[in-house]
C-alpha positions as CSV (number, residue, x, y, z in Angstrom):
1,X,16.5,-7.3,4.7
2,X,13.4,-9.2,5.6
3,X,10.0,-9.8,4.0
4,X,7.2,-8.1,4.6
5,X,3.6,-8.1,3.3
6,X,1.6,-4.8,2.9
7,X,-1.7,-3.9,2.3
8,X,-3.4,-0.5,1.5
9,X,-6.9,0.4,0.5
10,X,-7.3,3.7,-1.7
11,X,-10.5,5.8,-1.8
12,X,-13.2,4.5,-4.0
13,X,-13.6,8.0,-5.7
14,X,-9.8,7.8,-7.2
15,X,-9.8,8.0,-10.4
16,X,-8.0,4.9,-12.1
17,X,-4.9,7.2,-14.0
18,X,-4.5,8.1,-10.0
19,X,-4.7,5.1,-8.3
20,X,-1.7,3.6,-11.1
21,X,0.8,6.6,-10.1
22,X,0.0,6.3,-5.9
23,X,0.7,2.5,-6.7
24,X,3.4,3.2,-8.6
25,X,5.2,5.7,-6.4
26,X,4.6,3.5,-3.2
27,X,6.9,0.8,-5.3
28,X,9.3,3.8,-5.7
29,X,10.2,4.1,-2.2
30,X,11.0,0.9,-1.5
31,X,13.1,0.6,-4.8
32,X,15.2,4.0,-3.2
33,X,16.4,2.5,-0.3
34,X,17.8,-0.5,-2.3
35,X,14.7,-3.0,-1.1
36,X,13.3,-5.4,-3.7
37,X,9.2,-5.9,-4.7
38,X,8.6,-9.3,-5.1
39,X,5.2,-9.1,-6.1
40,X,2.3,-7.0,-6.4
41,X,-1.3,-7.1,-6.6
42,X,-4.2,-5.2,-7.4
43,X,-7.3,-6.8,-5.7
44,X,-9.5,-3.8,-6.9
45,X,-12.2,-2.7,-5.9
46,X,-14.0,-4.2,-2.8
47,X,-16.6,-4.2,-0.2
48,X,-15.0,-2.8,2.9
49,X,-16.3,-4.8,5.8
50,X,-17.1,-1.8,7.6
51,X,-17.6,2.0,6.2
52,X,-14.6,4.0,6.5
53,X,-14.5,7.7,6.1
54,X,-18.5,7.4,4.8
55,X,-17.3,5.0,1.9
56,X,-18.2,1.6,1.4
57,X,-15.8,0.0,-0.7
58,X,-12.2,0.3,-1.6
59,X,-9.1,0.0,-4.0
60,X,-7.4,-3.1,-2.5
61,X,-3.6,-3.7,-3.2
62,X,-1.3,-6.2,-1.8
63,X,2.7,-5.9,-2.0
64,X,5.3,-9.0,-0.9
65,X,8.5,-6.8,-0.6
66,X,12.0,-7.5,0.8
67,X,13.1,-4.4,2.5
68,X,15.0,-2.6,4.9
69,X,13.9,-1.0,7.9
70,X,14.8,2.2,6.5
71,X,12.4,1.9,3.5
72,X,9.6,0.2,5.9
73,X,9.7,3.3,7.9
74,X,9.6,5.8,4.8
75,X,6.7,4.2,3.8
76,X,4.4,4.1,7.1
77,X,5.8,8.0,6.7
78,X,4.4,8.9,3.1
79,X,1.5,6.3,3.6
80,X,0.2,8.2,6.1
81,X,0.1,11.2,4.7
82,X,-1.2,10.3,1.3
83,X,-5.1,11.4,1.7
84,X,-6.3,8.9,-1.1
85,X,-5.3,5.9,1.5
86,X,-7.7,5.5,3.9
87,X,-6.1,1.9,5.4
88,X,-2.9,0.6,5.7
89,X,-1.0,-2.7,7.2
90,X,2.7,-3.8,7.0
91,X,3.1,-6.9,8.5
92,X,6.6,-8.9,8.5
93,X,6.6,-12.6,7.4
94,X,6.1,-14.9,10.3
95,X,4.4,-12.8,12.7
């Protein structure tokens, strides 16, 4: 397994009970395939530095996980899919 950092912004107009379950089952995933969150957190709101989809802030939340490829790849999968996230990154530690 090996580290990777991840960040995902979430529409501004999602409510807050929302935002707690997409976080929530994002952490899921990764617990599924046997990978480990290290830490998480929740940056909230923000000013985006550009407008994105006509909105100009965002939910902000940051995860440290150690995972498998497996899980990495199930979550670009449902991440992209998920209509309340309008960016994502997964970067792996030291790159």
């Amino acid at each position: 397994m090996k580290k990777y950092e991840i960040m995902y912004i979430i529409r501004p107009t999602v409510e807050s009970e929302s935002i707690k379950t997409i976080v929530n089952h994002f952490n899921e995933i990764f617990v599924s395939y046997t990978s480990e969150v290290l830490e998480i957190k929740e940056l909230g709101l923000k000013e985006l530095a550009y407008e994105i989809d006509h909105h100009k802030k965002g939910y902000y939340v940051w995860l440290l996980v150690n995972a498998t490829p497996e899980a990495v790849a199930e979550f670009n999968r449902v991440v992209r899919i998920t209509e309340e996230v309008i960016r994502f990154i997964v970067v792996k530690e030291g790159e």
